[in-house]
NUGUDREN-311631 format. One record per residue: residue number from 1; residue in three letters; chain; x, y, z of N, C-alpha, C, O, CB in turn. Coordinates in Angstrom, 3 decimals, padded with zeros to 6 digits. Glycine has a CB too. Layout:
+-----+------+-------+----------+----------+----------+----------+----------+----------+----------+----------+----------+----------+----------+----------+----------+----------+----------+
|  nr | rest | kette |      n_x |      n_y |      n_z |     ca_x |     ca_y |     ca_z |      c_x |      c_y |      c_z |      o_x |      o_y |      o_z |     cb_x |     cb_y |     cb_z |
+-----+------+-------+----------+----------+----------+----------+----------+----------+----------+----------+----------+----------+----------+----------+----------+----------+----------+
| NUM |  ALA |     A |        X |        Y |        Z |        X |        Y |        Z |        X |        Y |        Z |        X |        Y |        Z |        X |        Y |        Z |
...
+-----+------+-------+----------+----------+----------+----------+----------+----------+----------+----------+----------+----------+----------+----------+----------+----------+----------+
END
This chain:
+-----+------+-------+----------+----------+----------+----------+----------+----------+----------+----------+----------+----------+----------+----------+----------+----------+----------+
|  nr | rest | kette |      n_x |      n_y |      n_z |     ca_x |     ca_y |     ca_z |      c_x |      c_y |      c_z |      o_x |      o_y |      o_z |     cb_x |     cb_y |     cb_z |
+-----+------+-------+----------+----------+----------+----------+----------+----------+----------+----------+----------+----------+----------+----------+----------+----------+----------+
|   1 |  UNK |     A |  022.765 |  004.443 |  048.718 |  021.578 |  005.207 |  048.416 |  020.922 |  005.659 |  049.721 |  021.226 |  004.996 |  050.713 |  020.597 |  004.379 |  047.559 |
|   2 |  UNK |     A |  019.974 |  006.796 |  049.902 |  019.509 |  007.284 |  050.630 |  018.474 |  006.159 |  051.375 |  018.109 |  005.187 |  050.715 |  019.116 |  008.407 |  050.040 |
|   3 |  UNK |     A |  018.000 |  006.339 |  052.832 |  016.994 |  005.019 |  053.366 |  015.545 |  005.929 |  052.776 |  015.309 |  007.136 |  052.826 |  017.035 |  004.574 |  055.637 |
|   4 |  UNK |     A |  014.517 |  004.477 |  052.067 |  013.952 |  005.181 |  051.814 |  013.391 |  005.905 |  050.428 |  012.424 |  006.617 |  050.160 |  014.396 |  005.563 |  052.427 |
|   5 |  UNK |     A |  014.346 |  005.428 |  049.797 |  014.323 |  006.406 |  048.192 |  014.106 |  005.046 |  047.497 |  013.346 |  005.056 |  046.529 |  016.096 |  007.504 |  047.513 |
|   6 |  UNK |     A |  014.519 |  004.191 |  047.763 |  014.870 |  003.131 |  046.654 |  013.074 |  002.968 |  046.719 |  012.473 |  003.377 |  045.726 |  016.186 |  001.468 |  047.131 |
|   7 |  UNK |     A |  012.571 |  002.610 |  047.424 |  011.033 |  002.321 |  047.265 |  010.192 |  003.341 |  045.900 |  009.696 |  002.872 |  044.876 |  010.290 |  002.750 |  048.969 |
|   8 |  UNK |     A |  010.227 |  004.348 |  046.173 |  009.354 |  005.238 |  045.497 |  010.389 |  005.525 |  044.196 |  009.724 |  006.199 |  043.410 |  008.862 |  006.659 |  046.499 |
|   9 |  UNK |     A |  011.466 |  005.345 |  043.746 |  012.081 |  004.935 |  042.365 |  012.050 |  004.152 |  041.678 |  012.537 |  004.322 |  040.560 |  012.913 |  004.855 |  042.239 |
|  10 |  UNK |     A |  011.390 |  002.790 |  042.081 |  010.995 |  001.464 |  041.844 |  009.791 |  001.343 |  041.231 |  009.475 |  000.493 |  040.399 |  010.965 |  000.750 |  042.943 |
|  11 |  UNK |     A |  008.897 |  002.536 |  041.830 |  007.385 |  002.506 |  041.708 |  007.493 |  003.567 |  040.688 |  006.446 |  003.342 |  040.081 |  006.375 |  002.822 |  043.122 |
|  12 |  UNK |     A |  008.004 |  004.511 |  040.111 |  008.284 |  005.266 |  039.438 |  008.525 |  004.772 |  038.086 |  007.828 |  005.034 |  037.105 |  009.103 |  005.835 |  039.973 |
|  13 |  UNK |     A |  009.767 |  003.894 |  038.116 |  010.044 |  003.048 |  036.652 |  008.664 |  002.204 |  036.124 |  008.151 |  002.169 |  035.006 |  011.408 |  001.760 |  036.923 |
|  14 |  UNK |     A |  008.344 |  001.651 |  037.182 |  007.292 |  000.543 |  036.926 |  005.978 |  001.400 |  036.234 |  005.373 |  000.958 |  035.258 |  006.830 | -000.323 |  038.529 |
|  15 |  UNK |     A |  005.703 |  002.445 |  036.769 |  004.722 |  003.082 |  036.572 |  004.804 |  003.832 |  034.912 |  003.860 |  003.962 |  034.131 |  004.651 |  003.998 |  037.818 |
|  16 |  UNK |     A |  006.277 |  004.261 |  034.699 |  006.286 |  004.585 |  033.463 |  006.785 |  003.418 |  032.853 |  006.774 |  003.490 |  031.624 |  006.978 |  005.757 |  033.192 |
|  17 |  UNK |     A |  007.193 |  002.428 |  033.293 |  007.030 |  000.882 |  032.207 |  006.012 |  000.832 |  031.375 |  005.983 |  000.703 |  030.151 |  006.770 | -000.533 |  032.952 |
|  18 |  UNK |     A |  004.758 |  001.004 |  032.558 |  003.622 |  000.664 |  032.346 |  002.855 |  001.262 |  031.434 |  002.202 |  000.640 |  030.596 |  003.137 |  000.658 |  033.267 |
|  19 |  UNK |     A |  002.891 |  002.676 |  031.555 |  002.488 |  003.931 |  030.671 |  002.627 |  003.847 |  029.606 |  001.670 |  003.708 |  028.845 |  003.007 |  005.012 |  030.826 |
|  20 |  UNK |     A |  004.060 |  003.914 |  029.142 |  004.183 |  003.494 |  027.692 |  004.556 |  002.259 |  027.033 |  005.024 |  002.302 |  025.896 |  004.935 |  004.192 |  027.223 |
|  21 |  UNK |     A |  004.377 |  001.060 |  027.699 |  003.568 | -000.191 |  026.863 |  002.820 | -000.070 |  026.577 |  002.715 | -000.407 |  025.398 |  003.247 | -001.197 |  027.146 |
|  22 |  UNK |     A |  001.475 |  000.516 |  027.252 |  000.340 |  000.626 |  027.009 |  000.182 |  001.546 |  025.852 | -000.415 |  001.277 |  024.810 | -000.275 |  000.934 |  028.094 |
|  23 |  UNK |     A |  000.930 |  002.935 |  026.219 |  000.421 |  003.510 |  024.774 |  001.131 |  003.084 |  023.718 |  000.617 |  003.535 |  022.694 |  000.460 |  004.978 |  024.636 |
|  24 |  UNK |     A |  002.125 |  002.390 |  023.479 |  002.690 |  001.702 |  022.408 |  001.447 |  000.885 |  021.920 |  000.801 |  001.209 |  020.924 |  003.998 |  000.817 |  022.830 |
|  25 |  UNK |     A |  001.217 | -000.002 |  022.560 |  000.315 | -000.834 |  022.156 | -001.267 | -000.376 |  021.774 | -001.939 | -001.086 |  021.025 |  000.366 | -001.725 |  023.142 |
|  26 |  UNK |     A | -001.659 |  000.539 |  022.199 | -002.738 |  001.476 |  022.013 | -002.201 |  001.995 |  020.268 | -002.893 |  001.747 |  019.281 | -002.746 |  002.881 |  023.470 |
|  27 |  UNK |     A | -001.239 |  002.526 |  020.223 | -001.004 |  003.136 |  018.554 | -000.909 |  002.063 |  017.670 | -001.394 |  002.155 |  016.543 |  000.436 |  004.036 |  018.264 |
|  28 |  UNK |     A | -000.380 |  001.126 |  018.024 | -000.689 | -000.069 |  017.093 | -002.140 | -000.551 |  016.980 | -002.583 | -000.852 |  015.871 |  000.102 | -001.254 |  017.547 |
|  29 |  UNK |     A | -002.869 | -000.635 |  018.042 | -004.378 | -000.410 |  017.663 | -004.949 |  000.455 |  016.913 | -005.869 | -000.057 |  016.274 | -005.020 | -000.217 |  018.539 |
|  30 |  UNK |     A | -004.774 |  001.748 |  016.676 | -004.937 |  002.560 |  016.136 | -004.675 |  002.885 |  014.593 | -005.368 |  003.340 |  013.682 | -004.545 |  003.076 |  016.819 |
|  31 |  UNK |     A | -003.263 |  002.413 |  014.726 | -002.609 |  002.232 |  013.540 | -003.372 |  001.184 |  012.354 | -003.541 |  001.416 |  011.157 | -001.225 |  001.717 |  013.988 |
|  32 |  UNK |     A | -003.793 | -000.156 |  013.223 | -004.685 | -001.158 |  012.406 | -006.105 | -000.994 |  012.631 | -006.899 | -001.903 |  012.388 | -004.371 | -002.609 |  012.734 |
|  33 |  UNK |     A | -006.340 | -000.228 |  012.940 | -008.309 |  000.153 |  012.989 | -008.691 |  001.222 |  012.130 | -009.779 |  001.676 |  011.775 | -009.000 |  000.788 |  014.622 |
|  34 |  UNK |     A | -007.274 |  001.555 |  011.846 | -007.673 |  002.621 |  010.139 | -007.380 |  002.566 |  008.989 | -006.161 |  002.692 |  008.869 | -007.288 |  003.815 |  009.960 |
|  35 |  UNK |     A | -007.873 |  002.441 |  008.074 | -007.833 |  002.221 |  006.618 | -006.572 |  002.222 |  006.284 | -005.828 |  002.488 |  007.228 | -008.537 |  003.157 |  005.809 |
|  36 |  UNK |     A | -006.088 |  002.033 |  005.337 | -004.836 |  002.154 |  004.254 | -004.912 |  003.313 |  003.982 | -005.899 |  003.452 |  003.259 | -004.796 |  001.350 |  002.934 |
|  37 |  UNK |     A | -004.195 |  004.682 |  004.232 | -003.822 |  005.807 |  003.551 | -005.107 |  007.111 |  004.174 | -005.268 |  008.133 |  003.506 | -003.843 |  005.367 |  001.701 |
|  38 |  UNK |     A | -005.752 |  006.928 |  005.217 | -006.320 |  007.776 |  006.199 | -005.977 |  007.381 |  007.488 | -005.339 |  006.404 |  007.879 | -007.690 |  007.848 |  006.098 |
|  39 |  UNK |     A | -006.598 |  008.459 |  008.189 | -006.533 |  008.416 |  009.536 | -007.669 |  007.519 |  010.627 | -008.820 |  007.495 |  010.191 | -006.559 |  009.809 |  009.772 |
|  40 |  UNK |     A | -007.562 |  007.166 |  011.285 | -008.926 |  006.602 |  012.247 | -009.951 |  007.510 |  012.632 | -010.713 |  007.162 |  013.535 | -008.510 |  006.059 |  013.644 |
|  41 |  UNK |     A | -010.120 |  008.870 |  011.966 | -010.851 |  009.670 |  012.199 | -010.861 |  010.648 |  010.723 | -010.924 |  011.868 |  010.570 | -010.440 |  010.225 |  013.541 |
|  42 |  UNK |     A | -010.767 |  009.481 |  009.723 | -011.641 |  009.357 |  008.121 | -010.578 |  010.213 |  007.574 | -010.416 |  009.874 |  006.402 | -013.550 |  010.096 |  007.866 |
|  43 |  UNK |     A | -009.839 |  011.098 |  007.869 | -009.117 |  012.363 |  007.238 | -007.990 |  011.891 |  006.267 | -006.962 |  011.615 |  006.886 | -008.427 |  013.343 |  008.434 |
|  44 |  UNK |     A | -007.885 |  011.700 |  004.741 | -006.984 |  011.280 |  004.065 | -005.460 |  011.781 |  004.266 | -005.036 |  012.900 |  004.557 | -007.446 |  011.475 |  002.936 |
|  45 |  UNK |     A | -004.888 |  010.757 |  004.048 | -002.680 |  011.356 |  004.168 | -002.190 |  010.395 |  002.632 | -002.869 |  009.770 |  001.818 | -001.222 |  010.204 |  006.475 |
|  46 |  UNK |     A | -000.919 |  010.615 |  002.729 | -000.538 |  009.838 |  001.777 | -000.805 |  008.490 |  001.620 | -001.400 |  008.106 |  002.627 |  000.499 |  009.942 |  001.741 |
|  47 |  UNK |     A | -000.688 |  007.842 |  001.046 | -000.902 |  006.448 |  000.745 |  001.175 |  005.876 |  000.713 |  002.053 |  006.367 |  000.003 | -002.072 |  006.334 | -001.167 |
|  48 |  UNK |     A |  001.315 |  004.725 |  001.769 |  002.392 |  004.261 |  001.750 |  002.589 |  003.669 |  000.950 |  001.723 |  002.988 |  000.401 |  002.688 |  003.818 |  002.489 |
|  49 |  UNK |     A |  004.149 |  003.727 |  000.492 |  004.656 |  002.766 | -000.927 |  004.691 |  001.194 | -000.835 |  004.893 |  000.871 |  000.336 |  006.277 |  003.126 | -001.339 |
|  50 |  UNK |     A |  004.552 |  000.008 | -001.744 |  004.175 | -001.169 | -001.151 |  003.284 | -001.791 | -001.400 |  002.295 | -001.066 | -001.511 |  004.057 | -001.138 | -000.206 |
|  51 |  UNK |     A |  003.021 | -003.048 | -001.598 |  002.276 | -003.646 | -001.773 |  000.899 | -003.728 | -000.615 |  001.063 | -004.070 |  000.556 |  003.009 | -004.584 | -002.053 |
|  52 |  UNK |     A | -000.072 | -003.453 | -001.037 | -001.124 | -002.789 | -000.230 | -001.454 | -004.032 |  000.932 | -001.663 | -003.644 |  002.081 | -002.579 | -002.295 | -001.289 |
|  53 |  UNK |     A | -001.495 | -005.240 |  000.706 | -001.692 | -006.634 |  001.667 | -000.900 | -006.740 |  002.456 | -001.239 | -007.569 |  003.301 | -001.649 | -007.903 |  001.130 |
|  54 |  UNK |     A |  000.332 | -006.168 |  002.690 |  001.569 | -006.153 |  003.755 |  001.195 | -005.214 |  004.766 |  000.961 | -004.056 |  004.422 |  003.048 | -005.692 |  003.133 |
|  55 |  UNK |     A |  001.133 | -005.450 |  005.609 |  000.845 | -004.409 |  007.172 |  002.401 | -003.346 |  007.598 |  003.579 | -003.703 |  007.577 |  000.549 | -005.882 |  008.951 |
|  56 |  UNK |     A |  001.935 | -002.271 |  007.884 |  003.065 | -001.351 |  008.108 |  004.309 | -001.997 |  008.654 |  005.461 | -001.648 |  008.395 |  002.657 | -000.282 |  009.031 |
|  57 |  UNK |     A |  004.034 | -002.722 |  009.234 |  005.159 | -003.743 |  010.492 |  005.750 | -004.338 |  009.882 |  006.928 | -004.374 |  010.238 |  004.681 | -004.834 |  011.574 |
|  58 |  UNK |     A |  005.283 | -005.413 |  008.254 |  006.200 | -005.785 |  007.931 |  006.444 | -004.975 |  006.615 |  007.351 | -005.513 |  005.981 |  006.153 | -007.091 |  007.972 |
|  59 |  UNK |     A |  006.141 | -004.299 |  006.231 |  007.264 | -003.084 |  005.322 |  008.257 | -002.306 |  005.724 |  009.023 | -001.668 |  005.002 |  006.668 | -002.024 |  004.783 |
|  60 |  UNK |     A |  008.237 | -002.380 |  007.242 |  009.212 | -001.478 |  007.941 |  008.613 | -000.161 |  007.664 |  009.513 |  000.679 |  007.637 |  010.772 | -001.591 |  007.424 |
|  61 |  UNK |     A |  007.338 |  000.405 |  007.425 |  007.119 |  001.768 |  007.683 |  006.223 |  001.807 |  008.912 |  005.838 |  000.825 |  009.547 |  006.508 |  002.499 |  006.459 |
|  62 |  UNK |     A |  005.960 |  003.030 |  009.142 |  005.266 |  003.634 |  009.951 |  004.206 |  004.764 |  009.085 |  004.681 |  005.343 |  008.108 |  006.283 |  004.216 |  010.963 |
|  63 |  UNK |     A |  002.968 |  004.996 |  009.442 |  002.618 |  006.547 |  009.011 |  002.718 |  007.168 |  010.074 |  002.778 |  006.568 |  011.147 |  001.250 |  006.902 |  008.408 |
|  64 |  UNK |     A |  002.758 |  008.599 |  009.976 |  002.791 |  009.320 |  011.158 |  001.678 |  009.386 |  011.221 |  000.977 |  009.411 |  010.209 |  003.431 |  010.463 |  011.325 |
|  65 |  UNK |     A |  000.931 |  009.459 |  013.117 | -000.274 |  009.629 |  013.202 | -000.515 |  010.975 |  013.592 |  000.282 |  011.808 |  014.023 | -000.800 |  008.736 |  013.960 |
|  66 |  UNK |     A | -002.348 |  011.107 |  013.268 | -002.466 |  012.629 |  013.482 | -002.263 |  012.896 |  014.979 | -001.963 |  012.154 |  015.914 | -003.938 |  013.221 |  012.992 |
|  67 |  UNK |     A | -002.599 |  014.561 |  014.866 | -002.483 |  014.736 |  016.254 | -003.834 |  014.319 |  017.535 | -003.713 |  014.176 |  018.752 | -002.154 |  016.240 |  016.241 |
|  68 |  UNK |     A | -004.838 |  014.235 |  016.822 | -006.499 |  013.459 |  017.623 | -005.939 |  012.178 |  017.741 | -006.319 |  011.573 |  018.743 | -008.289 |  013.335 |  016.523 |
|  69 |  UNK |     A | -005.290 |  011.692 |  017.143 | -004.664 |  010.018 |  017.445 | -003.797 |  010.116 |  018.515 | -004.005 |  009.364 |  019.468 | -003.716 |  009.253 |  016.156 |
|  70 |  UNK |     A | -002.773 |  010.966 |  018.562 | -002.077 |  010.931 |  019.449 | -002.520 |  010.957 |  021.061 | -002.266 |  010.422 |  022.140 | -001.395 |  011.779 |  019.080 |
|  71 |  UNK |     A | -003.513 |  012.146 |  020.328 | -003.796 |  012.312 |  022.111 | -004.963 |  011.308 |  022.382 | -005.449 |  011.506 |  023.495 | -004.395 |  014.116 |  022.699 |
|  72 |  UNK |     A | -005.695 |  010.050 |  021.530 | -006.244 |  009.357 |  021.891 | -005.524 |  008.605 |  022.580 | -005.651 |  008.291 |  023.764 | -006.825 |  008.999 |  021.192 |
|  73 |  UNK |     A | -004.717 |  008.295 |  021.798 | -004.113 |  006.949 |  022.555 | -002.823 |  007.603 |  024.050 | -002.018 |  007.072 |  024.815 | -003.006 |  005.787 |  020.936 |
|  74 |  UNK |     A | -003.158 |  008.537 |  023.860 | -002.328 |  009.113 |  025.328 | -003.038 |  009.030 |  026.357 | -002.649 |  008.640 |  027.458 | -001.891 |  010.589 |  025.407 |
|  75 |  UNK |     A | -004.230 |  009.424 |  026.043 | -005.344 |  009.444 |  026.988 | -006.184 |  008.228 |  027.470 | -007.081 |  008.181 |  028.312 | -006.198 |  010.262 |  026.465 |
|  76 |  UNK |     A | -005.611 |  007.214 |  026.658 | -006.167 |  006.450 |  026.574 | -004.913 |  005.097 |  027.491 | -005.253 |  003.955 |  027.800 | -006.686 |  006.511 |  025.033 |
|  77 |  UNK |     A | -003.831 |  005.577 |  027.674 | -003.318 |  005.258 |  028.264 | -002.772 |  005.426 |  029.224 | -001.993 |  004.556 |  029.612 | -003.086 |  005.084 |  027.928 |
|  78 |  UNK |     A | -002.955 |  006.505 |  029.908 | -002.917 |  007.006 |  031.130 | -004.145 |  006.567 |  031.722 | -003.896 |  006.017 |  032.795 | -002.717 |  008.416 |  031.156 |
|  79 |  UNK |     A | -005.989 |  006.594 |  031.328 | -006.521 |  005.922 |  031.879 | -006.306 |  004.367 |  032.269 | -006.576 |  003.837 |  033.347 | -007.288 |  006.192 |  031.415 |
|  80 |  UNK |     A | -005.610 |  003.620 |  030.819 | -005.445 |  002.367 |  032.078 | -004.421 |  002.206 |  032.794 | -004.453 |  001.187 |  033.484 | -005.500 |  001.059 |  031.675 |
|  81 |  UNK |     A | -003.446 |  002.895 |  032.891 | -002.361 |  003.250 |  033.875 | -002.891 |  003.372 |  035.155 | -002.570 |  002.595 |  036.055 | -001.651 |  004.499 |  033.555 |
|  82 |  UNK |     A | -003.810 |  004.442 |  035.334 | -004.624 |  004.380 |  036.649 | -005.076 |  003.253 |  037.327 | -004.930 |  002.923 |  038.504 | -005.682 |  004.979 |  036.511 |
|  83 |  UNK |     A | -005.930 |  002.448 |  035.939 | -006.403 |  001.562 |  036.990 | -005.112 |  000.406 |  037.280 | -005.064 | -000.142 |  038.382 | -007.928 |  000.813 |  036.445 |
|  84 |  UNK |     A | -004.322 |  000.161 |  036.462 | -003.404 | -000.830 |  036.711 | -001.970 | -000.553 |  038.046 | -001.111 | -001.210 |  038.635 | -002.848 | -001.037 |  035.155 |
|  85 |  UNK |     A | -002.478 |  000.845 |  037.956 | -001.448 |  001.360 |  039.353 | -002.351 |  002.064 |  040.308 | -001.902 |  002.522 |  041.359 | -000.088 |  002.581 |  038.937 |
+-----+------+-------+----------+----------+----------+----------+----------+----------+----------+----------+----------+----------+----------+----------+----------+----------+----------+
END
């Protein structure tokens, strides 16, 4: 490898390690701070199939989140990216 490179490729991975743990873990916040069958910003979607007391995680679904969710928790993870790098 080039002298030199290996440093700032290292800091690169780590940095997007970091990025999206965080926003992983940010949508799962998100995901459980909103009702059954809306969004975290009140707007109704379907209602998932299932027994309503089971959490998405263990039904094996997901809802898709809106797009104000998305970019919350994007934004929301790039700010602590900053401070953690």
């Amino acid at each position: 490898m080039l002298q030199g490179v290996s440093a700032p490729i290292v800091g690169a991975a780590a940095e997007n390690a970091c990025l999206f743990l965080i926003y992983n873990k940010i949508q799962e916040v998100i995901r459980t701070a909103s009702r059954p069958g809306h969004t975290i910003f009140g707007s109704p979607i379907a209602a998932l199939e299932g027994p309503e007391f089971l959490s998405e995680k263990a039904r094996g679904k997901r809802r898709e989140m809106s797009m104000g969710e998305l970019a919350m928790a994007a934004g929301m993870a790039g700010a602590f990216a900053s401070f953690v790098l």
